[in-house]
LOMIMI-853095 format. One record per residue (C-alpha): residue in one letter; y, z, x. Coordinates in steps of 0.02 Angstrom, whole numbers, padded with zeros to 5 digits, always signed. Layout:
N
AYZX/...
# end
This chain:
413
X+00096+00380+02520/X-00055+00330+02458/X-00121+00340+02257/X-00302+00373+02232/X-00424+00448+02130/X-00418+00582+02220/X-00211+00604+02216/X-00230+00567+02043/X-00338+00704+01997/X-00260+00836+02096/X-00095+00798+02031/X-00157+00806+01837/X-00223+00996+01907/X-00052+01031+02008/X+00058+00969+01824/X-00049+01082+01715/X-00014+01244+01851/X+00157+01206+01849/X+00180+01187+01674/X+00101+01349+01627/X+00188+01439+01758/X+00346+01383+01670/X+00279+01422+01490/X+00234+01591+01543/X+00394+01625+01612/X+00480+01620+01456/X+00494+01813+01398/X+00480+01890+01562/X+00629+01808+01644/X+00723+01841+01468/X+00673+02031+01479/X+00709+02053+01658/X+00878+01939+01637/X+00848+01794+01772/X+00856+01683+01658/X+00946+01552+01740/X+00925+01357+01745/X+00891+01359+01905/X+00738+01441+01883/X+00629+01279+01805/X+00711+01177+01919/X+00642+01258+02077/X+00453+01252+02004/X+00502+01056+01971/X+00556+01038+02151/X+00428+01136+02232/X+00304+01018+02111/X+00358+00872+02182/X+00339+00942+02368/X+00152+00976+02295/X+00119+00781+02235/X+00196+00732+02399/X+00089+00825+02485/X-00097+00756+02408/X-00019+00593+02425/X+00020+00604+02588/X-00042+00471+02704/X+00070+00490+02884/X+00111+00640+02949/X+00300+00619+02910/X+00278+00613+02755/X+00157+00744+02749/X+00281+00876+02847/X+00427+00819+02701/X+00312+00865+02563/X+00247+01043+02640/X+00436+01084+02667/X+00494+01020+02505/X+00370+01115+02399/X+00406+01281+02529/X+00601+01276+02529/X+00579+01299+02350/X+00441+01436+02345/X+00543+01549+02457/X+00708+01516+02326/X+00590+01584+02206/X+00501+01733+02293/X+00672+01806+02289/X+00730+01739+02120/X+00770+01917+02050/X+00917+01942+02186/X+00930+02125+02103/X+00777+02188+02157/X+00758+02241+02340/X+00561+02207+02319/X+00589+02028+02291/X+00705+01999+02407/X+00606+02070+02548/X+00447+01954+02483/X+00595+01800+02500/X+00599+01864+02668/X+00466+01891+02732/X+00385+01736+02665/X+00541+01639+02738/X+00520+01718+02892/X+00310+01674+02919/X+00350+01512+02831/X+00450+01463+02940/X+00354+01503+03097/X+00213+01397+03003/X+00315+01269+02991/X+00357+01272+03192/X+00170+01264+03229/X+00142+01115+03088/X+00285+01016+03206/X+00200+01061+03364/X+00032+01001+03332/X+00105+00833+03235/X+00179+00803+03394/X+00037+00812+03505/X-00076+00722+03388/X+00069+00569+03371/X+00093+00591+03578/X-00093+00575+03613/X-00118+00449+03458/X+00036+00325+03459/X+00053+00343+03296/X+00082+00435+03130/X-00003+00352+02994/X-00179+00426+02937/X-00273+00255+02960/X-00197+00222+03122/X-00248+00388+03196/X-00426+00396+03123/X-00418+00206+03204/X-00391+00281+03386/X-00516+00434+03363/X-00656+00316+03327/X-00608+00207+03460/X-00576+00327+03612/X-00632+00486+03545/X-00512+00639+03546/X-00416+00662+03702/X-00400+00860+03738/X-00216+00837+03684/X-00255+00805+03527/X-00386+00920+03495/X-00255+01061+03529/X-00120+00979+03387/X-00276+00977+03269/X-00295+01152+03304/X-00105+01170+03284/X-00100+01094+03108/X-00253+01198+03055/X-00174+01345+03088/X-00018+01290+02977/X-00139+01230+02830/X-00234+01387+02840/X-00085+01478+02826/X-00011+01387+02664/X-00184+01432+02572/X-00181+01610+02666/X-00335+01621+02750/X-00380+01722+02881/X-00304+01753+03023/X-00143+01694+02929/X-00147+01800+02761/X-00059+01951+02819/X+00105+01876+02695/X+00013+01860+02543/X-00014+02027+02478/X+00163+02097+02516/X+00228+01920+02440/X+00114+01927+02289/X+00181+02117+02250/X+00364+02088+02277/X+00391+01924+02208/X+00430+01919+01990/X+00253+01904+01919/X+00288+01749+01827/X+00330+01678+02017/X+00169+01751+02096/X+00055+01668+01953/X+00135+01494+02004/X+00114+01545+02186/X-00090+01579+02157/X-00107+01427+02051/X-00030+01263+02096/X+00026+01273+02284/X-00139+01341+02327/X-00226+01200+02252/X-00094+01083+02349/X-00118+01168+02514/X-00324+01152+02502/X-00301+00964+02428/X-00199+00916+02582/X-00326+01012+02696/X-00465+00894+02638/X-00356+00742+02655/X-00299+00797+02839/X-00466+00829+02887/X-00581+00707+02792/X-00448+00542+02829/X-00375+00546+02994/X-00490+00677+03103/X-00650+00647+02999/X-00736+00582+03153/X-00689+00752+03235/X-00807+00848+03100/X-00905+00951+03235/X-00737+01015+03327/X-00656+01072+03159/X-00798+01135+03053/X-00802+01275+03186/X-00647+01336+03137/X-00673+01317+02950/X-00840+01412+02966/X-00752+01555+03055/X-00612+01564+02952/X-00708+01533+02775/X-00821+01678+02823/X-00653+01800+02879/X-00561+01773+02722/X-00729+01813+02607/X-00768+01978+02684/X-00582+02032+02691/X-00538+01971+02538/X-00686+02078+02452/X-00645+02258+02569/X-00459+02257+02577/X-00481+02240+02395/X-00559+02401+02355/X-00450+02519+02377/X-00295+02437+02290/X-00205+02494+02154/X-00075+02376+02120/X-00152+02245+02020/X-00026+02120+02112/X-00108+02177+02266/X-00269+02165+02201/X-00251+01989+02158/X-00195+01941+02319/X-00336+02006+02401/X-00440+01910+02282/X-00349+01739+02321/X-00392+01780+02480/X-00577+01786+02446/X-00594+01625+02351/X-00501+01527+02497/X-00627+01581+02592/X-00787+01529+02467/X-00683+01343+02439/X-00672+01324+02632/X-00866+01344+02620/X-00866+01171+02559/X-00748+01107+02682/X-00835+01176+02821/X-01010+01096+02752/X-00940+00922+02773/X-00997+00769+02685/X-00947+00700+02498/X-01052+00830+02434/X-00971+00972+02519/X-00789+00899+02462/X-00831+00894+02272/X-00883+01052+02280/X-00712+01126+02355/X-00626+01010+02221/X-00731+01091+02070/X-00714+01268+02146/X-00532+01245+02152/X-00486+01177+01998/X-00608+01312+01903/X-00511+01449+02011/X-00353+01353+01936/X-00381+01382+01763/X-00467+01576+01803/X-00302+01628+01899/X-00183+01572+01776/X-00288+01664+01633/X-00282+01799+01748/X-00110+01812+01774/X-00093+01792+01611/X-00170+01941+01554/X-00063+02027+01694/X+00114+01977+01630/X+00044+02053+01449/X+00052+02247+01543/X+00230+02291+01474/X+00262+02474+01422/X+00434+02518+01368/X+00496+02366+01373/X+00463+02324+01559/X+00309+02268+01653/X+00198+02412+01738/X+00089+02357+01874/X-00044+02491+01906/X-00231+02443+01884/X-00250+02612+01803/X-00113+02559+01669/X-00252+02445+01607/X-00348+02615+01538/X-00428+02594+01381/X-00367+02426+01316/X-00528+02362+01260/X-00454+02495+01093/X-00276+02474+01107/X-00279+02265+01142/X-00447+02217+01086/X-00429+02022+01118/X-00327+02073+01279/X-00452+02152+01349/X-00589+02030+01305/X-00504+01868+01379/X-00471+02002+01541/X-00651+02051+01566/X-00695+01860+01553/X-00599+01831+01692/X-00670+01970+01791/X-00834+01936+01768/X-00809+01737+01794/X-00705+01785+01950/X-00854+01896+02004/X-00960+01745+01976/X-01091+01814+01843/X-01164+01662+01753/X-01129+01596+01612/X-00958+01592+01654/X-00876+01422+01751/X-00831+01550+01911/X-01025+01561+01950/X-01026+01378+01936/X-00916+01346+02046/X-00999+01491+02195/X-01156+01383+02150/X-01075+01224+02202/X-00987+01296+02375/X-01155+01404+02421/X-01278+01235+02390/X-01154+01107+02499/X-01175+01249+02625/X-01373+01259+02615/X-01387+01088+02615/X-01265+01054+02780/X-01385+01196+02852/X-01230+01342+02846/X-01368+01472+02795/X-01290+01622+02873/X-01092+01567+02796/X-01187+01552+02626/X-01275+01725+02660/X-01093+01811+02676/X-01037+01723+02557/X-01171+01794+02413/X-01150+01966+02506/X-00943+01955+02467/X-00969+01917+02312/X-01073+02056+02260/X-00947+02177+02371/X-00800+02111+02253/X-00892+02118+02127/X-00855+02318+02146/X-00690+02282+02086/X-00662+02161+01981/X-00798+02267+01864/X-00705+02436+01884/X-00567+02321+01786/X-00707+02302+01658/X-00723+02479+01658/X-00577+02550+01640/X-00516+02437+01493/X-00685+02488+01399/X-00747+02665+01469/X-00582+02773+01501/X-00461+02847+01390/X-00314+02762+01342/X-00149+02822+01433/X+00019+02745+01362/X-00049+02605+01286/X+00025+02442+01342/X+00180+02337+01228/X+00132+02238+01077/X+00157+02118+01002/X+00090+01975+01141/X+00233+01846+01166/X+00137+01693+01068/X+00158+01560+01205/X+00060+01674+01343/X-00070+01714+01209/X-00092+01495+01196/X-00120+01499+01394/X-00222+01656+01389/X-00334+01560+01227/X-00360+01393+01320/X-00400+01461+01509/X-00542+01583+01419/X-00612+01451+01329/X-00607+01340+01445/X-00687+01486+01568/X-00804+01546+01458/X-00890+01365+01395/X-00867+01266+01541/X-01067+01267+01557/X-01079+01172+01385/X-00990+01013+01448/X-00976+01014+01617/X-00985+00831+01641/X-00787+00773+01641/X-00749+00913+01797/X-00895+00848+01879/X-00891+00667+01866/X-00681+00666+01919/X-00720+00778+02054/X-00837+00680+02111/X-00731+00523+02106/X-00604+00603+02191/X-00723+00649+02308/X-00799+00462+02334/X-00624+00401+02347/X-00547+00517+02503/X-00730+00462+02598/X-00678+00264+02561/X-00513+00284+02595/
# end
């Protein structure tokens, strides 16, 4: 394991997901009557697996952290053993997991039976010294295919939006939030450390892959109506605009997937906090058009929703354009004109429906108007992430100068 700027960082981001997860969990878990100790524990477990993970500095010990954090995310996609939905999310994501997990062993073993070896150093030692035999180039492409998986972009998404709907809410807000940023953190260190000489065989995959998961992400999107759904899509989308980074290369192109991802951080957990607020009758309702005039039933509600929306869509002020700035520049100046071309043309295709969210709170009529009071530890989460959203252009300067760092540090080590 290794402890670096970088690690450091990304572990501070993966601790604050976690913890809100947990502190969001509180009433729905009570109301829905899960609420068993076992419940915390997992997210703890699965955390760990995450810190493992960035750490990670041999592929060993890079495979234990992946399967540590996953054995515990499928425990919890079916948490709620009473509902069938849940249980078939547990399932399914058991199921693909699991195959991912087959194809992570398959290419380790090519890369450490045309390497020697399993340690980062030592490999990235051997591919500057005798290039990359055609063995492995085909475990690289192996252990791509897991990573891409584990941040669900395309061609390995097709889990996500049937795991995002069944799964508790509470579950699928930790799901977008932390192990997303641990998948993508790992996918840097994987790519930048050990195969960093191999830059021109890899960024063709990441170019391909970034540009798939923007323009599905922002079509399959449109015609949901399960917010749950919705979302998914969405995560789906921003993958693809952070991979923009990864596929541009360079320091430059890595700080700006680490900014983009820990702005999407704080945005998704505001999100999802806004989402675990639709109760009516004492039990969450998951319809986008359930949202129906809440800009006069849930004034603040609404407010901290639409800043998400719009931040999400990337309209400036808001720290979500920042961070589509930061992606579509590392690809302009790497030369990706046509990737940062679909990316711009995504955005303003999701745009589409992340404002019809806008609309409905403010421009329909009310339907049955959502619970109240708001449970006072989700309106705390709710308060910080829109702040945090809606001012990150007045001091911008800690974000940038850590990620930066971090950054610096993955290039030196």
């Amino acid at each position: 394991l290794v402890v670096d700027p970088f690690a450091r960082f990304v572990k501070i981001l993966i601790l604050a997901g976690s913890a809100s997860a947990i502190i969001m969990s509180q009433q729905f878990i009570r109301s829905e009557r899960i609420e068993r100790f076992e419940y915390p524990l997992l997210i703890l477990f699965a955390t760990v697996g995450m810190m493992i993970m960035v750490s990670a500095n041999d592929l060993v010990a890079f495979y234990l952290g992946v399967e540590f954090q996953s054995l515990a995310l499928y425990v919890l996609a079916a948490f709620n053993r009473d509902s069938l939905r849940a249980s078939e999310a547990g399932l399914k994501y058991f199921v693909l997991g699991a195959l991912s997990s087959g194809l992570l062993l398959y290419g380790a073993s090519l890369i450490y039976g045309f390497a020697g070896t399993t340690s980062f150093p030592a490999i990235a030692q051997v591919v500057a010294a005798e290039g990359a035999p055609i063995g492995l180039t085909f475990g690289l492409v192996f252990l791509t295919a897991s990573l891409a998986f584990k941040v669900s972009a395309v061609p390995f998404h097709m889990w996500t939006p049937d795991v995002y709907e069944g799964a508790p809410t509470p579950v699928t807000a930790f799901f977008a939030a932390a192990p997303k940023l641990a998948a993508m953190a790992l996918l840097l260190r994987v790519m930048v450390g050990p195969f960093g000489q191999l830059a021109a065989q890899w960024q063709q995959i990441f170019i391909v892959v970034a540009a798939g998961s923007m323009i599905l992400g922002a079509f399959a999107a449109i015609n949901q109506t399960n917010i749950k759904r919705l979302l998914a899509y969405s995560s789906i989308g921003h993958v693809g605009y952070a991979l923009i980074g990864l596929s541009a290369g360079g320091e430059k192109g890595v700080q700006s997937v680490i900014i983009y991802m820990t702005i999407y951080l704080v945005m998704v957990v505001g999100t999802w906090g806004c989402v675990l607020c639709m109760r009516q009758h004492d039990r969450m309702v998951e319809k986008i058009g359930d949202l129906a005039g809440l800009g006069r039933t849930h004034p603040m509600l609404a407010l901290a929703m639409a800043i998400f929306m719009f931040s999400m869509a990337g309209i400036p002020p808001l720290a979500g354009f920042f961070g589509k700035v930061y992606v579509f520049l590392a690809a302009i100046e790497a030369q990706l004109y046509t990737l940062a071309v679909i990316g711009v043309l995504s955005s303003v295709v999701a745009a589409y429906y992340y404002l019809k969210i806008v609309k409905l709170m403010y421009f329909d009529e009310p339907k049955d108007a959502l619970a109240r009071p708001i449970n006072r530890e989700l309106a705390w989460v709710i308060a910080a992430t829109g702040f945090f959203t809606l001012l990150f252009f007045v001091y911008p300067g800690p974000v940038l100068t850590r990620a930066g760092a971090a950054a610096a540090a993955l290039f030196a080590s």
